[in-house]
N, C-alpha and C positions, 0 to 999 in steps of 0.2 A: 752565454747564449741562453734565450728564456723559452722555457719550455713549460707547456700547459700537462698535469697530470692529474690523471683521477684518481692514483690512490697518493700518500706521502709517502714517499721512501727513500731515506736516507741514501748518500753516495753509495754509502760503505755496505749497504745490505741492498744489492741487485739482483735478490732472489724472489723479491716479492711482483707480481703481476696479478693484476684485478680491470676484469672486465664485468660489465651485465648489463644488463638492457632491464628495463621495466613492461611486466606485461600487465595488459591491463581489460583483458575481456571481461570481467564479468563486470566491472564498473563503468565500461565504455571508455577508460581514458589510460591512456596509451605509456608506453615506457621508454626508454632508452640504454644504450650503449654507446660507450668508450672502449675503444680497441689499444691494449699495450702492448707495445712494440718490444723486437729481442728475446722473442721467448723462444726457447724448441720445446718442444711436444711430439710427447709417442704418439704413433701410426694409432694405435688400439692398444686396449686393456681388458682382460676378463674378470678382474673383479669386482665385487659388487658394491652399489653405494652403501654407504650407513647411513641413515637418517639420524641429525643428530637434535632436531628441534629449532627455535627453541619448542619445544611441545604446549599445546592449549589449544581449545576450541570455544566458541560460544553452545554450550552444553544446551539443548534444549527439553529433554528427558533424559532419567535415569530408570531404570529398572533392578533389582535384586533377587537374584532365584530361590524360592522360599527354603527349596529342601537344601541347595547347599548353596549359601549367602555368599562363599568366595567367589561366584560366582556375580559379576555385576557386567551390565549393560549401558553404553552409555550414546546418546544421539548425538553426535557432532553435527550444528545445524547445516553446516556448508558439507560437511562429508561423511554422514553417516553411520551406519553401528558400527560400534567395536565394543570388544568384548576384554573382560580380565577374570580371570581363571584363581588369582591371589585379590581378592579384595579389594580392587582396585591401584594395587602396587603397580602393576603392569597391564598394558591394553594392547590389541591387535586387531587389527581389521577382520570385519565379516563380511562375509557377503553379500551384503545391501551397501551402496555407495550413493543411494538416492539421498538428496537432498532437502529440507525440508522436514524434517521429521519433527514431529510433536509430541507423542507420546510413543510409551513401546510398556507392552504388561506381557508378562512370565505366568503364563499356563499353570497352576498350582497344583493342579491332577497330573500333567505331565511337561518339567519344566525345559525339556528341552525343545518345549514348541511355544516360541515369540507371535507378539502382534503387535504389528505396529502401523501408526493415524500417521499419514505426509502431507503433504498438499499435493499430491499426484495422486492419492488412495490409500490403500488396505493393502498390506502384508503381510506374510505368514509362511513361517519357517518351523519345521520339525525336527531339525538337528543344529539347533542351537547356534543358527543361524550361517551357518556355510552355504547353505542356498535357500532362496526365497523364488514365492510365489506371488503374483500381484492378482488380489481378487476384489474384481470393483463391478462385478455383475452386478445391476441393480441402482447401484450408486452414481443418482441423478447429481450430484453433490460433489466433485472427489475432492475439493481441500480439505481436509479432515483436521479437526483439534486435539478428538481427546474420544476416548477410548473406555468401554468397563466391561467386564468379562462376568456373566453370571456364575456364583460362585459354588454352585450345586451343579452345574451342564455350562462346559467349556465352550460348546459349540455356540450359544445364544450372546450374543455380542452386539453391544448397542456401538455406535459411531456416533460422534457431534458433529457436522460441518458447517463451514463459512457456507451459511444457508437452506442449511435442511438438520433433519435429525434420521436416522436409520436402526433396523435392527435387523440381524440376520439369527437364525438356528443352524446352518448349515456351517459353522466358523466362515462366512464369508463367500461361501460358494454362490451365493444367491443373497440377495439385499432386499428390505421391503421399506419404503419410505412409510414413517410413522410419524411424522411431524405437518403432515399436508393442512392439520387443520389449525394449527398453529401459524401458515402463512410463510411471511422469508422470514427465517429466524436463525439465527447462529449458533451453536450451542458450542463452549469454549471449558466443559467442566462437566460430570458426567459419575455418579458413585450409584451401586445400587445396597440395597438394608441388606447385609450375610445372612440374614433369617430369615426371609422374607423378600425372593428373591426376585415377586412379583413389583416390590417398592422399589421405583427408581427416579434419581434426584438429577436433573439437569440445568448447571449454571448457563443463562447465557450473557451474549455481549452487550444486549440494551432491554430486557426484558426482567431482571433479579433470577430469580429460583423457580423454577416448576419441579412439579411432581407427577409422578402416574405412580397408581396402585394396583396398575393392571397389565402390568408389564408392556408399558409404552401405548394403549390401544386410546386412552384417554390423559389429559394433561390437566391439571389444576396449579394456576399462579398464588404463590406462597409469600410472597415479599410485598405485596402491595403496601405495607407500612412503611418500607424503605426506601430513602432517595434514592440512592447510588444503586444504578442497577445495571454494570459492567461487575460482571462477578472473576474472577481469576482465576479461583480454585475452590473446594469444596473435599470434606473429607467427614468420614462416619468412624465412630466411636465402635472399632468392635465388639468389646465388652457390654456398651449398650448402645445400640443398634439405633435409638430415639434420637439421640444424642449428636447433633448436626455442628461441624462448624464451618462454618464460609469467608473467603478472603475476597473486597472489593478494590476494584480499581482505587479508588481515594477514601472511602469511611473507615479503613482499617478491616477487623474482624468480628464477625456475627457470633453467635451459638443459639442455638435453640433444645432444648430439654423433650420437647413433644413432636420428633420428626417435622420440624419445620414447620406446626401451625402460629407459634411466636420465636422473637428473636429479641435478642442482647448485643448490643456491644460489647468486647471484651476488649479494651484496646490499651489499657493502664501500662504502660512503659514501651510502647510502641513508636518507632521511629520509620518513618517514610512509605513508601505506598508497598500495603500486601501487594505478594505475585504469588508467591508456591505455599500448602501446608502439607504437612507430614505427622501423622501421633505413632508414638512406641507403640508397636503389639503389642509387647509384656508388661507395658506401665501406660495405660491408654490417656491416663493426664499428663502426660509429658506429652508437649504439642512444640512442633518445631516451623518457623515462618520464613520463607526467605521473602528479601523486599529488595524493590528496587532501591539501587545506589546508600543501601543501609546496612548490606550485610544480612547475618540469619538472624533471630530472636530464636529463644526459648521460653517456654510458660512451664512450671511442673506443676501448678496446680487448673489443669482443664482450660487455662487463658485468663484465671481472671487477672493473674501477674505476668509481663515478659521483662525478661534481661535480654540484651545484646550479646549474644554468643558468637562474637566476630573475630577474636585475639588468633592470630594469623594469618588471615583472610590478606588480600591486595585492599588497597586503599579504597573508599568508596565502593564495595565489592556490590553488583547485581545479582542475587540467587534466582536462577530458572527453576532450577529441582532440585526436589531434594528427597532423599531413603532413609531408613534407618534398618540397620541389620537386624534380623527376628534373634538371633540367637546372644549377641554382643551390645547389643544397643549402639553401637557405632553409628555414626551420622555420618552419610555420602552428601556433599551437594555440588550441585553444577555452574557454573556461573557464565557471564556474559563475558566471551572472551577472553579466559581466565582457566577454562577447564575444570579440572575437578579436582575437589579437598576434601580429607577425610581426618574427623575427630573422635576421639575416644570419648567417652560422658565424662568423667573427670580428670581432673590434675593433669590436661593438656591444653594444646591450642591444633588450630588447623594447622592442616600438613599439605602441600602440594602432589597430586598424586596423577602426575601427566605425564610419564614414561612411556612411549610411543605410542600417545593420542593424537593428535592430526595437530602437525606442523602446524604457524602462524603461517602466512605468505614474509618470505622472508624478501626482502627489495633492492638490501645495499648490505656490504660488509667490507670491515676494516680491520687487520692485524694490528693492532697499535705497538708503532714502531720503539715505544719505551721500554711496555711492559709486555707485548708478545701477546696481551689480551686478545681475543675477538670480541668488535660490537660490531652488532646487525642490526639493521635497520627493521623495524616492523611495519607490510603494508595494512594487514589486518588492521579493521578498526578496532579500538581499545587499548593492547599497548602500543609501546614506540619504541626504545630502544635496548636489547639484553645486551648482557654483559657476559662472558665465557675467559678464565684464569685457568679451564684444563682443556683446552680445546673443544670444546664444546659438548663435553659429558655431562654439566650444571650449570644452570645459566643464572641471572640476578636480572631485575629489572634495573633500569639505566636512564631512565628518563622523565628525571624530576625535574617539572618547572615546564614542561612540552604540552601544554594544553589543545594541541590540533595534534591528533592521535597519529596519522595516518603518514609513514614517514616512506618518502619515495627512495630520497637518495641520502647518501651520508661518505664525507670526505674530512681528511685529517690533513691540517696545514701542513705543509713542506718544512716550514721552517720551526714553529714551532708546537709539537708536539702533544701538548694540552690543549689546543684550538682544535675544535670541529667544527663544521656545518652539516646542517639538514634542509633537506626538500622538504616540506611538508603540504598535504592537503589544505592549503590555506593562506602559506608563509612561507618565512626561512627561520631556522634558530641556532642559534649559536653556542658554543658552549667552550669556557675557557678554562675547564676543570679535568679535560681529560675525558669526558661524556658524561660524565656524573649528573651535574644541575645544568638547565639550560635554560637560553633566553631570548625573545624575541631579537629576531635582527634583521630587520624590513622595511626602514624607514624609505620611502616614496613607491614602495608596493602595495597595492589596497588589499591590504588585510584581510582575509576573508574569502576574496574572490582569485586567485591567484595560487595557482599550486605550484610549485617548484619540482620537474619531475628528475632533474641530473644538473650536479656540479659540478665546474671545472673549475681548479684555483692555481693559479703561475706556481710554478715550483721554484722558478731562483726571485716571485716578486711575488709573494705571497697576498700583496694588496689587491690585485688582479685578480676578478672571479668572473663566470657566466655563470649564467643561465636557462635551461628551457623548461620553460611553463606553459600555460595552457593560455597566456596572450599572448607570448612570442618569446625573445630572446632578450632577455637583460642583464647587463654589464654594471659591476662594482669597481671601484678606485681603491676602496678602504675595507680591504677584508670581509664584506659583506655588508658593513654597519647599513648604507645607504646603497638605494640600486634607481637604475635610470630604463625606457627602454631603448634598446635598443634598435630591433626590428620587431614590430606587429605582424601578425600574423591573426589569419581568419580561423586556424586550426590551433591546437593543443603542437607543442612540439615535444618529441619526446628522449631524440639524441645526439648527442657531440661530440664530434671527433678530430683531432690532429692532426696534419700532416707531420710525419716526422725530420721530411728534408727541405719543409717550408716552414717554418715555425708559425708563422703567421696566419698558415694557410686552415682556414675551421669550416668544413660541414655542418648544418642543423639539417635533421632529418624530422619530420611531423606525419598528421593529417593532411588525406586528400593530393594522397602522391607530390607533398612539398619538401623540398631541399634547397634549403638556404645556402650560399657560398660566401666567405667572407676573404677577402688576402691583406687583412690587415688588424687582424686579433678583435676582429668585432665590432668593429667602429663602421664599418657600412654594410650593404648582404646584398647581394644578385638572388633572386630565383634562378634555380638549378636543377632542374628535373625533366629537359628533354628523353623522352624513350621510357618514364617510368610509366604503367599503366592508370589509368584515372581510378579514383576512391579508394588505392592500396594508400595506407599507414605504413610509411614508415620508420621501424620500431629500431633498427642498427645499423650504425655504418660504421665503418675502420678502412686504414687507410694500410695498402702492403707497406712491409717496412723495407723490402727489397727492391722493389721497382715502383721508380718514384711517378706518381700520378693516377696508378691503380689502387682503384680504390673500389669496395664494396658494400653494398646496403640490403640489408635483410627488412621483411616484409611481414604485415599480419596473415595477408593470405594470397602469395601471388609470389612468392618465395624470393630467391638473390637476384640481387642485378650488378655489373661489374658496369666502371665507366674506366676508362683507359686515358683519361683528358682530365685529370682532378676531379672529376665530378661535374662535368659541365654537363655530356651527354651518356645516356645508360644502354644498356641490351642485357635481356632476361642471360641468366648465367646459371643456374637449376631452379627448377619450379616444379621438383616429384613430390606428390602428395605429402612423405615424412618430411621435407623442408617448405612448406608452403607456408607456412606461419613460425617466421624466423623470427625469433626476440634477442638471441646474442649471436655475436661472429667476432674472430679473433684469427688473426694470418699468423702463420706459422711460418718464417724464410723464405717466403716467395712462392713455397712451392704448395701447402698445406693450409689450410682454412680448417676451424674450429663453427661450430655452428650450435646454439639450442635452439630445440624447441618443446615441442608438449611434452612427448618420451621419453627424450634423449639427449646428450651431447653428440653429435656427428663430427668426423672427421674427414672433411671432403677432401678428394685430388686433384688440384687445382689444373692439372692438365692434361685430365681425361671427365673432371664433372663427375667423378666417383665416389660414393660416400659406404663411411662403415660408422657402428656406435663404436662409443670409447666408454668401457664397462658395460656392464649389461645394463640394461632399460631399469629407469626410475618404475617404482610400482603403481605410481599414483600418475595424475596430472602437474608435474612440476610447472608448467612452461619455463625453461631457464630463464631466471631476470637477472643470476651473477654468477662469475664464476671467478676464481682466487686460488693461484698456484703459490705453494711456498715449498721451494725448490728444496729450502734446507730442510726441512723435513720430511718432503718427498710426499708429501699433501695437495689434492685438489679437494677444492670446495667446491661444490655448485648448490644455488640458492632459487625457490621461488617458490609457488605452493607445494602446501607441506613442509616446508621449512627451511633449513640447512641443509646439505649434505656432503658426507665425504667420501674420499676414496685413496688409498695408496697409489702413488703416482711415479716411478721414473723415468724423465722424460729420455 
């Protein structure tokens, strides 16, 4: 008998069960679930998930506390401060989870009061960020860039924004636009002279360098010798104050000796486009550069030489920020989707230092049935697949040869054991190593345009695959090599499900309240969505494994619907605000339904419509996109932003 499954598992080992659904709110495009059948599951649990990663963020500032530098700050651009108490060993959330953050600078007269530039405004926290304040009085402007703190009076703080410039005396109490006579202008870079606290230097995005000597009341343009006039960043020489150096969109890096009335290139072993500088406090010619898609540089002497300071970084690494410790010389830097690494000045290389920084969106995961590994699939863009040999305490990247970052789904052949496939933002890819190296496998997919958001592969006919993507449903003959379509569709589809006492029998759940019906493994599709309500997405269906033709489809925002007829026709079945945006469901015996959503795992009762959590509530925004029981060790996974997570489980 041939049965369709979404994870591989061996006869002999019927402890493994894998469900998830793809959520897809912030990109608009949608996810799915597969429902597995035969599982029991506890009523409820009390204790708590562990987040287990993989951990990374696209780092978009850092900060360092001057008086004690164990102290570091770091912006996760999608989710916010967090702080580490050891040097960056260890991070934790604060309390700002706004998004957007650009900059963040550490009060040096009193360091446990933060500021920080978002694209929503100005914040300000005086206990070291457990609670924040939002002060945007004034601020005609609120996307903000970048940030400078006058270094003789805390209160006096200039702001750059996408289209104005600002300065308050009040820390932000009150705003006064200073840039009116300069017109719409950007300011993306921002430093003022530590002696001279009247001198202040603002990069912008199409303008080079301005100056005021007057504490912002007057401007004068300093770069009019220079093409490239998208500046990045900008940094003053404490030791001497004159001493200017600036990083451009494409010319590399400036210096200037006279406060910016001339400029140099100093670009002599320089590779790829400036983005961040950073100079040692204790050794002011030690200049540190990070660039896009090049890793960091370093100059020791003031720039007029760099070396690629990159040996442990990830491949092609993007540096956003970067710090150097006042006391150790230690270099912090941040990178694009990658998090954060920290080197000593000699006789090392980078270290990964992302212990409970803000999870990846985790999309798909697999016990591999040989070696008991866990790989997950990354939807975050940048990586793609981690690899976990202790249950997910250290992870390894896993997906070389996967050039479409953005991995939705990911399944391991029934039969043989080294074969995967991936969904990805683009394609499919295949990999015949186990998940190591992979390789495109999409012959009559157009490349490119075509995302794969969940796979289904026969479990006794491994040659048999689906599909749903974001032009419909497409069916493989040959393990994935080539694919056809199947059924077009006007929507993104996002999930497939089983019947378990029809084999034949297959759900596609999509966009725009559509449900495909197939009873015959794919090869024709009925529209199937009488009773669903119009412009719900939906994101999961599963079929009971006990009473055959009950079946259920969770929603983005309009919650369950059960159909009692295969799925021909539907009727709302809970729709309370915590279930209204369902992305996984999973039936428990007939009698018990499994549900994620933002918070929670819910366990409903199928015959009263009652729900309780199962562990207490995620900390963050998970939306479940997976969940993964392994019976034998008595483990629940659950997956989606933020990352991995687990829980002690007996069912």
């Amino acid at each position: 008998m041939t049965t369709l499954s979404r994870i591989r598992t061996e006869p002999s080992i019927p402890d493994l069960w894998l469900f998830r659904s793809l959520r897809r709110s912030v990109r608009g495009i949608g996810g799915l679930v597969l429902c597995m059948l035969f599982v029991t599951w506890s009523a409820s649990c009390a204790a708590s998930w562990e987040a287990l990663g993989p951990f990374g963020a696209t780092v978009s500032a850092l900060a360092i506390d001057p008086v004690n530098p164990d102290i570091v700050y770091v912006a996760g651009d999608a989710a916010g401060i967090f702080r580490s108490a050891d040097g960056g060993r260890h991070w934790s959330r604060t309390g700002l989870a706004e998004t957007g953050v650009k900059a963040v600078v550490v009060d040096s007269a009193a360091p446990d009061t933060l500021y920080v530039a978002a694209t929503s405004g100005f914040y300000v926290s005086n206990d070291a960020g457990d609670t924040w304040e939002m002060r945007n009085e004034g601020l005609a402007k609120t996307y903000l860039n970048a940030l400078a703190v006058d270094p003789t009076d805390s209160d006096t703080i200039y702001a750059g924004a996408w289209g104005g410039l600002f300065k308050t005396t009040v820390a932000g109490e009150q705003w006064v636009d200073i840039g009116t006579q300069l017109g719409d202008i950007s300011v993306v870079a921002l430093a003022i002279d530590p002696t001279d606290h009247e001198t202040v230097y603002a990069g912008t995005s199409d303008r080079g360098v301005l100056r005021s000597k007057d504490g912002g009341q007057s401007w004068s343009h300093i770069w009019a010798a220079i093409d490239d006039m998208l500046i990045r960043d900008l940094a003053i020489d404490p030791a001497s104050p004159k001493t200017l150096y600036v990083a451009t969109n494409s010319s590399g890096v400036f210096r200037s000796y006279d406060g910016g009335d001339t400029w140099q290139p100093v670009n002599e072993g320089l590779q790829g486009s400036a983005f961040r500088l950073a100079i040692d406090p204790h050794t002011p010619s030690t200049l540190y550069l990070g660039t896009q898609g090049k890793g960091l540089f370093r100059s020791l002497d003031g720039g007029d030489a760099w070396e690629q300071w990159s040996t442990g970084l990830p491949s092609r690494p993007s540096v956003y920020a970067v710090a150097v410790r006042p006391d150790t010389g230690e270099v912090i830097a941040g990178l694009f989707s990658r998090g954060v690494y920290r080197r000593a000045l000699e006789g090392s290389q980078w270290n990964e230092a992302n212990v409970d920084l803000d999870g990846y969106i985790a999309s798909s995961l697999v016990i591999d049935r040989a070696t008991g590994e866990l790989l997950v699939g990354i939807e975050t863009y940048g990586p793609t697949v981690f690899r976990s040999a202790d249950g997910g305490s250290t992870w390894t990247p896993s997906g070389n040869g996967m050039y479409y970052p953005v991995v939705y789904a990911m399944v391991q052949d029934a039969v043989e054991p080294n074969v995967y496939l991936t969904g990805n933002a683009g394609t499919i890819f295949r990999s015949m190593d186990g998940g190591m190296s992979w390789s495109v496998s999409d012959t009559g997919l157009d490349r490119g345009r075509v995302s794969a958001y969940e796979l289904l592969i026969d479990s006794d006919e491994p040659s048999v695959v689906l599909a749903a993507t974001t032009s419909g449903i497409w069916g493989s003959r040959d393990s994935g090599a080539s694919w056809e379509l199947r059924q077009a569709t006007s929507g993104g589809m996002h999930t497939l499900a089983q019947a378990g006492n029809d084999l034949q029998l297959v759900l596609a759940g999509g966009d725009r309240a559509t449900i495909y019906r197939t009873a015959d493994l794919g090869n024709s599709w009925v529209l199937s969505n009488d009773g669903l309500p119009a412009g719900a997405s939906v994101r999961a269906i599963c079929f009971d494994p006990v009473h055959p033709g009950t079946v259920y489809a969770g929603t983005d925002r309009s919650g369950i619907f059960r159909s009692d007829d295969g799925g021909t026709t539907w009727t709302a079945f809970v729709t309370a605000a915590e279930l209204s945006g369902t992305y996984a469901l999973l039936p428990i015996n007939g009698s018990t339904l499994l549900a994620g959503a933002t918070h929670a795992v819910y366990r409903i009762d199928l015959a009263n419509a009652t729900w309780q959590t199962v562990g207490t509530g995620f900390d963050v925004e998970v939306q479940t996109e997976l969940l993964l029981y392994d019976r034998t060790a008595g483990v629940l996974y659950a997956g989606g932003a933020g990352g991995l997570f687990r829980i002690d489980w007996t069912p």
